[in-house]
LUMFI-253659 format. One record per residue (C-alpha): residue number from 0; residue in one letter; x, y, z. Coordinates in nm, 2 decimals. Layout:
# residues N
  drenro  marfi       u       v       w
     NUM      a       X       Y       Z
...
//
This chain:
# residues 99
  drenro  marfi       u       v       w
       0      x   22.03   16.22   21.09
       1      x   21.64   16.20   21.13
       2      x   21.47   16.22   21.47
       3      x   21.37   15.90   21.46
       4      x   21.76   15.78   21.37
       5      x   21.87   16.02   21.70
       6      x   21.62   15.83   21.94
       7      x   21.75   15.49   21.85
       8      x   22.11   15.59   21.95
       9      x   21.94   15.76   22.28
      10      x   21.78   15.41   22.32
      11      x   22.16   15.25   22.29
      12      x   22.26   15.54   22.51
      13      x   22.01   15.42   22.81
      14      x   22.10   15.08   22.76
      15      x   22.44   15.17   22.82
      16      x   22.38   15.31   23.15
      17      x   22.12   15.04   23.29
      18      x   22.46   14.77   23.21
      19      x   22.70   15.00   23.45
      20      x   22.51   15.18   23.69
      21      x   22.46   14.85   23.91
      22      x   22.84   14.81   23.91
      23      x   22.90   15.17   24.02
      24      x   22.65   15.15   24.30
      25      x   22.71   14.76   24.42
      26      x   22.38   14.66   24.39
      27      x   22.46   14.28   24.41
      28      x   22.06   14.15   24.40
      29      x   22.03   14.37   24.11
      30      x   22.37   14.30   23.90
      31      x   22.33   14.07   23.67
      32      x   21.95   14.15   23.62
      33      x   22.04   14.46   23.49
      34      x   22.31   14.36   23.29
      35      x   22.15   14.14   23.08
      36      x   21.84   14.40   23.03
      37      x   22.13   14.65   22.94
      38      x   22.28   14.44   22.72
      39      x   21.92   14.33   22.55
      40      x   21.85   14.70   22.54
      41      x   22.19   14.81   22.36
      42      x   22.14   14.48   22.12
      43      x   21.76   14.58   22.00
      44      x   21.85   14.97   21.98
      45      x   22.14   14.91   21.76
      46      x   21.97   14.68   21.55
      47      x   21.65   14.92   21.52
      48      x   21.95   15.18   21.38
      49      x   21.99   14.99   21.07
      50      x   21.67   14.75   21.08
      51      x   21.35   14.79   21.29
      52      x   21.15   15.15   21.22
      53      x   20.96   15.02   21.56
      54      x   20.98   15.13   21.89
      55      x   20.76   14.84   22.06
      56      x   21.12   14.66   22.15
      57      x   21.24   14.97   22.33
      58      x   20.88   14.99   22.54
      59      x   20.89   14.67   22.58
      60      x   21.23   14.70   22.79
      61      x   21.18   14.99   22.90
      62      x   20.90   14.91   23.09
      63      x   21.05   14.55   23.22
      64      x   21.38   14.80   23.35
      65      x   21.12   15.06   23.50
      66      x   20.91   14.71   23.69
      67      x   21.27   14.54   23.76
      68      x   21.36   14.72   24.08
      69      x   21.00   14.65   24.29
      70      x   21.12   14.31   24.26
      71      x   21.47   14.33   24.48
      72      x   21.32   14.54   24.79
      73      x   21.58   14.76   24.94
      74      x   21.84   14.81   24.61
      75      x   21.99   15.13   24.59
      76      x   21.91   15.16   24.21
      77      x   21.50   15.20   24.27
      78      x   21.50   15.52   24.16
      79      x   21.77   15.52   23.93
      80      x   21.60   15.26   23.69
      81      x   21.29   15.35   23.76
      82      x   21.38   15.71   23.57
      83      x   21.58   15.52   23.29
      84      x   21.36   15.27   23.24
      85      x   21.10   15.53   23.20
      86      x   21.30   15.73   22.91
      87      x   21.40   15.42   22.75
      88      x   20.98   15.34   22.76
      89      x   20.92   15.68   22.60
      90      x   21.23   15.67   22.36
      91      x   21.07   15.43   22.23
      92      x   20.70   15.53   22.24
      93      x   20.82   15.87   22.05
      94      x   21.02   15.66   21.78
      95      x   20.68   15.39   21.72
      96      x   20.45   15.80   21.69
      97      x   20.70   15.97   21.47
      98      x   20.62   16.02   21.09
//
């Protein structure tokens, strides 16, 4: 497995967690929100496994997840997908740099 190969499934990983975190902490504004940019998130980083050697996708979500939270004021998940959002962002900066 190449680096690049081990990020994508890091990507999946991250999407993973931004589609049940809101469920474990009850964030009702924030719910649904996230679990479509989870789900988007798993969807492009499995297809980048066996398609896509670009990471713009994975930014591209990854910086929508890290912006999502400023928008519902007050939702306990700030911080949490601020940080995910943020690794999913540079997951997929590090997979668009790698040779």
């Amino acid at each position: 497995m190449d680096s690049k190969e081990w990020m994508k499934w890091l990507s999946v990983l991250f999407g993973l967690a931004i589609l049940v975190v809101p469920f474990f902490l009850q964030a009702k504004a924030l719910t649904w929100t996230l679990v479509i940019l989870g789900l988007l998130v798993v969807i492009i980083g499995a297809w980048a496994l066996g398609v896509s050697k670009n990471g713009w996708y994975e930014i591209i979500l990854g910086l929508i997840a890290l912006a999502v939270p400023f928008f519902f004021t007050g939702s306990a998940l700030t911080w949490t997908e601020v940080i995910v959002g943020a690794i999913v962002a540079i997951v997929g900066y590090t997979i668009l740099t790698k040779k």
